[in-house]
C-alpha positions in Angstrom: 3.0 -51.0 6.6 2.0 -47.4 7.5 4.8 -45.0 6.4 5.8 -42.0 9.0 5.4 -38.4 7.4 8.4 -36.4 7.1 8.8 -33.8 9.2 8.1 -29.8 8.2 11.0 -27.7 8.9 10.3 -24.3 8.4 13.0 -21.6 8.6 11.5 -18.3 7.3 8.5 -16.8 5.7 4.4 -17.9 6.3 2.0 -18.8 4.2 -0.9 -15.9 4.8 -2.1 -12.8 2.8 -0.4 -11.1 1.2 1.2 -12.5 -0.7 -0.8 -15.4 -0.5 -3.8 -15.4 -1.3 -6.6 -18.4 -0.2 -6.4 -20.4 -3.0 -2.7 -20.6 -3.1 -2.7 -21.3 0.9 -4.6 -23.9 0.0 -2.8 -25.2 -2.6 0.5 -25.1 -0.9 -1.2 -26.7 2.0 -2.1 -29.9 -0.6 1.1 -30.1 -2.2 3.0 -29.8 1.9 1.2 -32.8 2.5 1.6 -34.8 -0.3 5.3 -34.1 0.2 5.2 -35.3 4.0 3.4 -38.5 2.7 6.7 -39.2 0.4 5.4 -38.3 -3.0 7.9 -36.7 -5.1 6.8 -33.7 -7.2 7.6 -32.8 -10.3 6.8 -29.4 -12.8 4.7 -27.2 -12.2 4.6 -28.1 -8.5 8.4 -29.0 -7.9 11.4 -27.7 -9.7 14.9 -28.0 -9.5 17.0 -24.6 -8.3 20.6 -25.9 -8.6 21.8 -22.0 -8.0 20.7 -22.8 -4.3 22.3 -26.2 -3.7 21.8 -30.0 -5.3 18.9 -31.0 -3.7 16.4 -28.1 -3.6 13.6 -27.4 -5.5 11.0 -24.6 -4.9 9.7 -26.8 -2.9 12.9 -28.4 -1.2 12.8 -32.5 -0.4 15.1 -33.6 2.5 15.4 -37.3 3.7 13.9 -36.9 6.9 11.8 -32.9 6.5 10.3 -30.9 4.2 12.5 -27.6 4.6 10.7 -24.2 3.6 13.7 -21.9 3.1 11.8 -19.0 1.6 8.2 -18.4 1.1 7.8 -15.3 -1.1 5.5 -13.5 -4.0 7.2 -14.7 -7.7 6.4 -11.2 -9.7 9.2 -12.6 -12.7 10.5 -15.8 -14.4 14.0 -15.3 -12.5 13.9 -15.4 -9.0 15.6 -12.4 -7.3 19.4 -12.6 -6.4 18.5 -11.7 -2.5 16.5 -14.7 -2.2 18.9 -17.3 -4.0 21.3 -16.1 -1.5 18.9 -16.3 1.8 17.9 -19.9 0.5 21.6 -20.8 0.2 22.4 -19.7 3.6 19.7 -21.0 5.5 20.3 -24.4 3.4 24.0 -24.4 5.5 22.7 -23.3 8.4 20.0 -26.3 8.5 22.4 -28.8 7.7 25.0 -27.6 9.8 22.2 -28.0 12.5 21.1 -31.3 11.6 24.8 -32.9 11.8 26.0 -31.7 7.9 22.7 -33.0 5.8 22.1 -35.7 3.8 
């Protein structure tokens, strides 16, 4: 049975340079896909940000999408205040879109 890719939902940020550079755009690119096939990533690709809401990660699973909420250069350990509050925002303004999320 052939599986249907999940859909890419992408509500801010690119990935170009800066502050990507090519191998990162490349890599992100890989781990998108394997996300839209279904596979479920773990550290160092995937990890959990409860700050922002129950289900996101740095890179966020949804049932039906694969939701990009931010997409921005990590200088630190801790990411910055401004975008934990962004991410929680646009994560209630997607699921408010998509009839109140999963």
């Amino acid at each position: 049975m052939k599986r249907k890719d999940k859909v890419l939902v992408w509500l801010h940020g690119e990935i170009k340079t800066p502050p990507l550079s090519s191998a990162a755009r490349i890599e992100a690119g890989f781990l998108l896909r394997r996300l839209q096939m279904g596979e479920l990533l773990s550290l160092p690709h995937s990890r959990l940000m409860p700050s922002i809401g129950p289900r996101c990660h740095e890179l966020r699973i949804d049932n039906d999408a694969i939701v990009i909420l931010e997409v921005f250069e990590k200088k630190t350990q801790k990411t910055p205040r401004e975008v934990i509050e962004n991410c929680k925002r646009r994560t209630r303004l997607y699921d408010t879109s998509v009839g109140g999320g999963v």
